[in-house]
VMD Tcl script that builds the backbone (N, CA, C; Angstrom):
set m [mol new atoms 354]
animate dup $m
set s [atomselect $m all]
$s set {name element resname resid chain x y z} {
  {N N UNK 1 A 175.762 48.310 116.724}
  {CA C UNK 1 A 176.922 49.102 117.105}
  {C C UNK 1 A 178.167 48.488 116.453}
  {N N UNK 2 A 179.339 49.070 115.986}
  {CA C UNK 2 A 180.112 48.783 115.161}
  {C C UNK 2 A 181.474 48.783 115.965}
  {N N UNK 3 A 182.227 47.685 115.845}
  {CA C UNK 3 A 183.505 47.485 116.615}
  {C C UNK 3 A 183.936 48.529 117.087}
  {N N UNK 4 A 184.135 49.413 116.278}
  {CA C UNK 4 A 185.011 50.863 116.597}
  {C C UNK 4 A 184.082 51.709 117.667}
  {N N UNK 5 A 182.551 51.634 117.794}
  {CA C UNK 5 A 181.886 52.128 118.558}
  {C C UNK 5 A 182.201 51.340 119.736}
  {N N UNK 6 A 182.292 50.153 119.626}
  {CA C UNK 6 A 182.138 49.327 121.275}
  {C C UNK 6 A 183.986 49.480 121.357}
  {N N UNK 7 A 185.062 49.647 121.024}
  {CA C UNK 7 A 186.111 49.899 121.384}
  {C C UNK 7 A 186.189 51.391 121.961}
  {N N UNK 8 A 185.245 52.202 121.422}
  {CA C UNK 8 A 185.852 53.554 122.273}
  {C C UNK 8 A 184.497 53.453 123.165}
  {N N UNK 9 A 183.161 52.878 123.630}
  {CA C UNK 9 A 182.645 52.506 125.224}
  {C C UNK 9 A 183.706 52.293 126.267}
  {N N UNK 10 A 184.523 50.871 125.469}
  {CA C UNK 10 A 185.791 50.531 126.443}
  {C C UNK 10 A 186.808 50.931 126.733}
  {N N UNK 11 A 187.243 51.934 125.569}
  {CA C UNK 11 A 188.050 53.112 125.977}
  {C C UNK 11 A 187.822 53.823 127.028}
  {N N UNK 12 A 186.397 54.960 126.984}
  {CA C UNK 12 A 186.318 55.626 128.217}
  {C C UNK 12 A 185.792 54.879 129.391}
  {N N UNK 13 A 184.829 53.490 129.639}
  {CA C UNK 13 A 184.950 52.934 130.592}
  {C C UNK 13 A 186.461 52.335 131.423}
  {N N UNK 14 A 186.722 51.913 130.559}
  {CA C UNK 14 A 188.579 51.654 131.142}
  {C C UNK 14 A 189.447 52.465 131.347}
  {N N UNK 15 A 189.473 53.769 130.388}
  {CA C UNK 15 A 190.693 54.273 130.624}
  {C C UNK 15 A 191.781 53.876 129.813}
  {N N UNK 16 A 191.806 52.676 128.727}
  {CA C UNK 16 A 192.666 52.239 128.477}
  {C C UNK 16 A 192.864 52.646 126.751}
  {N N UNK 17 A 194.100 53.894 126.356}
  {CA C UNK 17 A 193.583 54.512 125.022}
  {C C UNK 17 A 194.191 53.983 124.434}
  {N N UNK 18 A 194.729 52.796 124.358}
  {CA C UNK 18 A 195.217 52.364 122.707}
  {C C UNK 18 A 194.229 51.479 122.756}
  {N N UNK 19 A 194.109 51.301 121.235}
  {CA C UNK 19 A 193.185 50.358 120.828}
  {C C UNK 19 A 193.967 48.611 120.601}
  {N N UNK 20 A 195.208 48.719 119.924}
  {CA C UNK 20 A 195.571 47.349 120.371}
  {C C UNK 20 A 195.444 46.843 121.532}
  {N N UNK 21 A 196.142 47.410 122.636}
  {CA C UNK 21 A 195.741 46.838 123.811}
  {C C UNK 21 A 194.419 46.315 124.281}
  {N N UNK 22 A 193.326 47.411 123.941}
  {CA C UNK 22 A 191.903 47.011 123.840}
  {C C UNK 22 A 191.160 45.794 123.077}
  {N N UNK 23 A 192.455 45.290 122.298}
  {CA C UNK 23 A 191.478 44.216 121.219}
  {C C UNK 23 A 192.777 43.030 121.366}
  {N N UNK 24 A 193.660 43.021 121.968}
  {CA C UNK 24 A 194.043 42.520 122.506}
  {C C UNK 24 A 193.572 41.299 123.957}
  {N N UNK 25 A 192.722 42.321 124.856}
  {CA C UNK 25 A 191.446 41.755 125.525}
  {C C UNK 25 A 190.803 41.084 125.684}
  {N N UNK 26 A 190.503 41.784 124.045}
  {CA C UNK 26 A 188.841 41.637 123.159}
  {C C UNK 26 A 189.440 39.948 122.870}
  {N N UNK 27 A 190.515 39.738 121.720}
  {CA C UNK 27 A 190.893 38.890 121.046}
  {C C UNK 27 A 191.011 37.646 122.042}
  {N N UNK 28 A 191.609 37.857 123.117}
  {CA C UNK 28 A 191.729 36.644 124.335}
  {C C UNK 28 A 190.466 36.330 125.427}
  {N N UNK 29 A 189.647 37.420 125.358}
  {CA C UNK 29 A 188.671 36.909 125.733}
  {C C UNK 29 A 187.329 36.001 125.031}
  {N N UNK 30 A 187.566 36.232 123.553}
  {CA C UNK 30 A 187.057 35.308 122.887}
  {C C UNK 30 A 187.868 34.074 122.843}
  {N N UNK 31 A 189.270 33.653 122.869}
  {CA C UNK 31 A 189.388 32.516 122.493}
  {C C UNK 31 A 189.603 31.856 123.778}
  {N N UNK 32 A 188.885 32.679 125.384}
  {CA C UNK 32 A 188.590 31.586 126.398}
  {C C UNK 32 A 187.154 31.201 126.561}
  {N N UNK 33 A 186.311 31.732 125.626}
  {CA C UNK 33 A 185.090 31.087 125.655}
  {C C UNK 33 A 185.260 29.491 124.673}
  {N N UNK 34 A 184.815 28.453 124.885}
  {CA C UNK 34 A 184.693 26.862 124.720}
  {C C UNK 34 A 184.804 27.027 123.194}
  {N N UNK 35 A 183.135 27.849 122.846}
  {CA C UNK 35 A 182.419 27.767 121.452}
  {C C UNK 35 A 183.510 28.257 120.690}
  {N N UNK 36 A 182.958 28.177 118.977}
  {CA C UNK 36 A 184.057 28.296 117.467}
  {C C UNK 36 A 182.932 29.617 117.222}
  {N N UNK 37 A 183.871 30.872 117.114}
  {CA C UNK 37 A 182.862 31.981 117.124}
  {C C UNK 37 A 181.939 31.941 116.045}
  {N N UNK 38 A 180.584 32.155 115.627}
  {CA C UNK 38 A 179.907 32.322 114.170}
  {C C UNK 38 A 180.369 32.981 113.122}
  {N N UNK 39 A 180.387 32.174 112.381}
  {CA C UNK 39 A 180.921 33.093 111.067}
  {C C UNK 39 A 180.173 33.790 110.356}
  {N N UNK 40 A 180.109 35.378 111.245}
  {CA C UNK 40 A 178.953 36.278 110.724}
  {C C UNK 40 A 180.094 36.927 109.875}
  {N N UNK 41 A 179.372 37.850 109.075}
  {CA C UNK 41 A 179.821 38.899 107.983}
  {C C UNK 41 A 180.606 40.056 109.286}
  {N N UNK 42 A 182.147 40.060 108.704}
  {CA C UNK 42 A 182.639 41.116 109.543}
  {C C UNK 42 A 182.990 42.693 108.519}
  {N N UNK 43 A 182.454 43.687 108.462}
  {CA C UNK 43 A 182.575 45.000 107.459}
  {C C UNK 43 A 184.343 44.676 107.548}
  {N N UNK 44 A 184.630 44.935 106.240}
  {CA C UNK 44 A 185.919 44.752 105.820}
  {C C UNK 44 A 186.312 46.861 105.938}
  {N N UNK 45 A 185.615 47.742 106.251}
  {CA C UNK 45 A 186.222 49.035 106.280}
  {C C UNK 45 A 186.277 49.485 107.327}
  {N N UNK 46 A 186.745 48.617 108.070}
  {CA C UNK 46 A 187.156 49.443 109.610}
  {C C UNK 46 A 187.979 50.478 109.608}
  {N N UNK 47 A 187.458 51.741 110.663}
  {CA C UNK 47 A 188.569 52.560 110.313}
  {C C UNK 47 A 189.888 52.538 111.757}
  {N N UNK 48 A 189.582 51.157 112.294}
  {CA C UNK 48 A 190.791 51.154 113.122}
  {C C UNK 48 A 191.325 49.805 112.640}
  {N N UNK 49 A 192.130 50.044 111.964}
  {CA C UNK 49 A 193.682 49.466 111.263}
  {C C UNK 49 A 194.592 49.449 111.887}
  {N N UNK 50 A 195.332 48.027 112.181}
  {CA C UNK 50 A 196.944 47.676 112.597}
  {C C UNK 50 A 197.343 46.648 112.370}
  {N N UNK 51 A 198.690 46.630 111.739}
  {CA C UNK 51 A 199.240 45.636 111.440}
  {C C UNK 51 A 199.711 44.349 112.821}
  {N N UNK 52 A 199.810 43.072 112.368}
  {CA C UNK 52 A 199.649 42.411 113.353}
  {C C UNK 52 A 200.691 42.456 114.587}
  {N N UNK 53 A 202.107 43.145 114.059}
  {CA C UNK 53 A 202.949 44.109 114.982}
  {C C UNK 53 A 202.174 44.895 115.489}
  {N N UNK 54 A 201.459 45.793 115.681}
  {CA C UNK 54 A 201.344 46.725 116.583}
  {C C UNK 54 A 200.255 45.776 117.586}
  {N N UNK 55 A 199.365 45.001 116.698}
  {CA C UNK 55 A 197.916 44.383 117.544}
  {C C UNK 55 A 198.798 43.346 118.567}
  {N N UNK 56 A 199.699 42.840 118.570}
  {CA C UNK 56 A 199.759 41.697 119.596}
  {C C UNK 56 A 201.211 42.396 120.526}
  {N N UNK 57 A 202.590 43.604 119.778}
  {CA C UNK 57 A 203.183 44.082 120.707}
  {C C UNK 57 A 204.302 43.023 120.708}
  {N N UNK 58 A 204.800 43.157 122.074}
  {CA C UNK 58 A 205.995 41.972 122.439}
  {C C UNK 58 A 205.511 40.466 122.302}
  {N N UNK 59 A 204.189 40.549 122.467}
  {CA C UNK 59 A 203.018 39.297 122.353}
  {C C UNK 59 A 202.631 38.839 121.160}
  {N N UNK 60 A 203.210 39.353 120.004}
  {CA C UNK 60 A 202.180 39.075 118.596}
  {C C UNK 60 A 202.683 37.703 118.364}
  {N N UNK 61 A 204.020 37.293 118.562}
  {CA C UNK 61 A 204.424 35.735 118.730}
  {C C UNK 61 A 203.514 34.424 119.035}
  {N N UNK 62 A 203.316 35.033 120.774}
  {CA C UNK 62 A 202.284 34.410 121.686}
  {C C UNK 62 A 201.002 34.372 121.507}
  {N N UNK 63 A 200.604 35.413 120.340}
  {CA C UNK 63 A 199.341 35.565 120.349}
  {C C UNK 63 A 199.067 34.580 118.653}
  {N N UNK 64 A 199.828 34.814 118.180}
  {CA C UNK 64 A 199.748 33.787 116.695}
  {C C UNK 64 A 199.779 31.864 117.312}
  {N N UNK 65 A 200.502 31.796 117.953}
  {CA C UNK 65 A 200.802 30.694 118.366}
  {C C UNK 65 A 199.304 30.224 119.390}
  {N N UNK 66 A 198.889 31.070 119.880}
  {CA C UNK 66 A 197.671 31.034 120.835}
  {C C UNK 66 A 196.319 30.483 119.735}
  {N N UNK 67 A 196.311 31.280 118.311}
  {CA C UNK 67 A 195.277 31.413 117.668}
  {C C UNK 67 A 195.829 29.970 116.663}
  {N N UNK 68 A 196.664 29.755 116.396}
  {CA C UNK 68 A 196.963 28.630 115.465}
  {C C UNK 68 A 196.456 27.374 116.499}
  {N N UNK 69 A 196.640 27.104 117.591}
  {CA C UNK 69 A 196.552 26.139 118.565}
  {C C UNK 69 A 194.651 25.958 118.415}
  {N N UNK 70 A 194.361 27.296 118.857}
  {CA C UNK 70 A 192.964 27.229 119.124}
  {C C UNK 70 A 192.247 26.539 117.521}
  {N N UNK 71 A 192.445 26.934 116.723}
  {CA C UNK 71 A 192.449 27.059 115.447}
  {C C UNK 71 A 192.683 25.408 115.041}
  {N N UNK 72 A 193.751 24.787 115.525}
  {CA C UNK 72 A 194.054 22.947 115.479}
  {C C UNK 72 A 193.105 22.521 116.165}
  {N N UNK 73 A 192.567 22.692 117.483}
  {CA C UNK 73 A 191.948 22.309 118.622}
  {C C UNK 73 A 190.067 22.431 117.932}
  {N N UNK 74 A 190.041 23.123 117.233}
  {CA C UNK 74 A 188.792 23.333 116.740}
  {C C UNK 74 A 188.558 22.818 114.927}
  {N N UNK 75 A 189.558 22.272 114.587}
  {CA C UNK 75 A 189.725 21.495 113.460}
  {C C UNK 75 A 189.483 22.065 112.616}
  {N N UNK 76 A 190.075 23.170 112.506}
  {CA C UNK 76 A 189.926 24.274 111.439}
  {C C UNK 76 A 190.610 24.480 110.402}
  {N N UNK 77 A 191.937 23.895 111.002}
  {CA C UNK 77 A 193.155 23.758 110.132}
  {C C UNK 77 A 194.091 25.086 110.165}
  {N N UNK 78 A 195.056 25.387 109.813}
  {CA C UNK 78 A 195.921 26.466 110.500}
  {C C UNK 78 A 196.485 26.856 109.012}
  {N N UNK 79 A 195.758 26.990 107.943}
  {CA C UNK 79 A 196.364 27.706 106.593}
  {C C UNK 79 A 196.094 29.155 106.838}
  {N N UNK 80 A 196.718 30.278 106.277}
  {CA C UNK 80 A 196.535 31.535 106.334}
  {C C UNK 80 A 195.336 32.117 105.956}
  {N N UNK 81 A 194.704 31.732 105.398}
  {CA C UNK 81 A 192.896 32.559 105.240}
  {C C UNK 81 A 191.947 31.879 106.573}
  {N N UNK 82 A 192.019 30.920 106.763}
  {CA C UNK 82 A 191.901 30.144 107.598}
  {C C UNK 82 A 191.851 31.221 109.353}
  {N N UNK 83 A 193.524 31.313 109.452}
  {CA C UNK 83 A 193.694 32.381 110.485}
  {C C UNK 83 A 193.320 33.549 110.449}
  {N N UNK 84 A 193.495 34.152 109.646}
  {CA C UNK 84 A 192.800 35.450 109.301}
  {C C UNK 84 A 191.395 35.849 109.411}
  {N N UNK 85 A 190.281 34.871 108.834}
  {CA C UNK 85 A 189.216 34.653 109.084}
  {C C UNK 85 A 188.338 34.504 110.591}
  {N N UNK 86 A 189.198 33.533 111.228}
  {CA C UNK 86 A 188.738 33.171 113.073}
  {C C UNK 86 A 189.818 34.231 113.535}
  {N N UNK 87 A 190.775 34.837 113.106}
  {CA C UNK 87 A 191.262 36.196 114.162}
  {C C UNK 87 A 190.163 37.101 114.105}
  {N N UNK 88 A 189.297 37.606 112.618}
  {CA C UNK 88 A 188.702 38.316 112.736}
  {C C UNK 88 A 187.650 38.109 113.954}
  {N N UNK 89 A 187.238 36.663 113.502}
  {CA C UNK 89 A 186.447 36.744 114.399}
  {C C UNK 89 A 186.360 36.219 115.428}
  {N N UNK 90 A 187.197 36.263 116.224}
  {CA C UNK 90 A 187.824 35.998 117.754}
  {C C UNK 90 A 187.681 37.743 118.525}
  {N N UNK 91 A 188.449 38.255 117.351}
  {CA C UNK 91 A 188.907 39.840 117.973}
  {C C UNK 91 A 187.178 40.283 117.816}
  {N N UNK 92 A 186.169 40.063 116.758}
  {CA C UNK 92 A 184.750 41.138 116.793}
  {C C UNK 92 A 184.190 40.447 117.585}
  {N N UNK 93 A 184.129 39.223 118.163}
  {CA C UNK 93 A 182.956 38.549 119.486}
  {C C UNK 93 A 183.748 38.815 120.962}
  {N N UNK 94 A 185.260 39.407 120.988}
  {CA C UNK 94 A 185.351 39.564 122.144}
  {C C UNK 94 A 185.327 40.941 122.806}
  {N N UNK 95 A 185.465 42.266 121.255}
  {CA C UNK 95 A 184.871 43.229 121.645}
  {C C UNK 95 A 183.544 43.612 122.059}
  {N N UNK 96 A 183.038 42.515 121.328}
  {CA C UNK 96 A 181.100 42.689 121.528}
  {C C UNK 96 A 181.180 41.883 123.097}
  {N N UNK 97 A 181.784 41.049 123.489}
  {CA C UNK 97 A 181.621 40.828 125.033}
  {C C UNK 97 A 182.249 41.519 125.874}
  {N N UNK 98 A 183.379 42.307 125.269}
  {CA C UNK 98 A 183.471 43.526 126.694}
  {C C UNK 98 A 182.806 44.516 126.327}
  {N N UNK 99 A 182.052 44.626 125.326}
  {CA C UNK 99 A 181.450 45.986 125.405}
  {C C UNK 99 A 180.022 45.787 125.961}
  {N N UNK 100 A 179.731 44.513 125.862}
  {CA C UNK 100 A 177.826 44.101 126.292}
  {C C UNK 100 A 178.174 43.549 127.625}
  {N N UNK 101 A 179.534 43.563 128.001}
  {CA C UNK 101 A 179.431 43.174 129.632}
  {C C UNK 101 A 179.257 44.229 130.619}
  {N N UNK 102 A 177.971 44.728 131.234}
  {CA C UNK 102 A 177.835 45.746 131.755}
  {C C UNK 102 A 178.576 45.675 133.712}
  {N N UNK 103 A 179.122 44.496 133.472}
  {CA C UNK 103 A 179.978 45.055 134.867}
  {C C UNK 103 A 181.556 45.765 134.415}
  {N N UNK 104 A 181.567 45.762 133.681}
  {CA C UNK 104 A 183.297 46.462 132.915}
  {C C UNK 104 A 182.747 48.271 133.063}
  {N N UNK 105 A 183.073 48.458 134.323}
  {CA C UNK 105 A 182.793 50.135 134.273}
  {C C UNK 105 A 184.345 50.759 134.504}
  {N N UNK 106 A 185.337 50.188 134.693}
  {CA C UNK 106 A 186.882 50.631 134.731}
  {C C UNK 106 A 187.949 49.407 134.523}
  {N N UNK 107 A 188.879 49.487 134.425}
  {CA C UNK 107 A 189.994 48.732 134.179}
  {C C UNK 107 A 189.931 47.774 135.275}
  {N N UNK 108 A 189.944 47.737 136.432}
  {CA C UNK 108 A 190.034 46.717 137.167}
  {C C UNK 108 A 188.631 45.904 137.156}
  {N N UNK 109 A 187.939 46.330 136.550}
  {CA C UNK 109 A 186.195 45.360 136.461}
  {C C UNK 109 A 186.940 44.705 134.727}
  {N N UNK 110 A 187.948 44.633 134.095}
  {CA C UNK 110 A 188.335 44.130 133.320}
  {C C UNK 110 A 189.271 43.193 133.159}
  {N N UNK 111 A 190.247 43.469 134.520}
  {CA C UNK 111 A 191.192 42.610 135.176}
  {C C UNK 111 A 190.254 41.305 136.069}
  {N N UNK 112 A 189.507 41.547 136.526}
  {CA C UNK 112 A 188.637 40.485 137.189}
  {C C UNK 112 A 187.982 39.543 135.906}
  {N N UNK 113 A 187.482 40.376 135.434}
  {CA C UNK 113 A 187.044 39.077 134.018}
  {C C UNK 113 A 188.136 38.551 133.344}
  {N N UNK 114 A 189.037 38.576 133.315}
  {CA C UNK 114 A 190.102 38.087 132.464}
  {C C UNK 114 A 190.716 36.447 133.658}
  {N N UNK 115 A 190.554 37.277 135.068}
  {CA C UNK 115 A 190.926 36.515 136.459}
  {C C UNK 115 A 189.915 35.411 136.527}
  {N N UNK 116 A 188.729 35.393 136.468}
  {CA C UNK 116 A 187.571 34.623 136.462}
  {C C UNK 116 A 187.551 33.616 135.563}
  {N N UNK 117 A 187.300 32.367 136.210}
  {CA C UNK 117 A 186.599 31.305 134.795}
  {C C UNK 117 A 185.484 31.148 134.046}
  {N N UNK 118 A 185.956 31.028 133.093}
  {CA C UNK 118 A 184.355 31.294 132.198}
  {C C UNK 118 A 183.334 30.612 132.184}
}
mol reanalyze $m
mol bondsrecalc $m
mol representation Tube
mol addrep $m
């Protein structure tokens, strides 16, 4: 199943229709799991596109600063391909965990996982 498929599951399970907001989620719920996500092959032709203004909002600040940290903390080093690379794949392992988490049947079964420790 392909990002854009497991973003619109979580669309109509949530209720929630923008997709930044949705990968927004996605993106923070991967970087509260411990592990350094795998560096699988992510399809470079997604057809849901946004610039990093629209993906992080009043947050894209907080959210660069979030991923550079994680990014030091995991000795990755914080050069720009570098980030780009573990955003991708922060944002595709945390859509694949709200979309394979079968207790997420509405927005508030999404607010509780975010509430919960991992």
């Amino acid at each position: 199943m392909t990002a854009k498929d497991q973003l619109l599951k979580l669309k109509r399970s949530t209720k929630i229709d923008q997709w930044n907001i949705l990968c927004r989620w996605a993106f923070c719920r991967s970087l509260a799991e411990p592990t350094i996500p795998s560096p699988v092959p992510i399809p470079q032709d997604s057809n849901v596109e946004m610039t990093w203004r629209v993906f992080g909002g009043e947050m894209c600040d907080i959210l660069l600063l979030a991923l550079k940290q994680r990014c030091y903390n995991d000795n990755l080093g914080t050069e720009k391909e570098t980030l780009i690379t573990q955003f991708r794949l922060h944002l595709h392992r945390g859509i694949a965990y709200l979309a394979g988490d079968l207790n997420i049947k509405k927005i508030e079964d999404l607010i509780e996982v975010a509430t919960k420790k991992i």
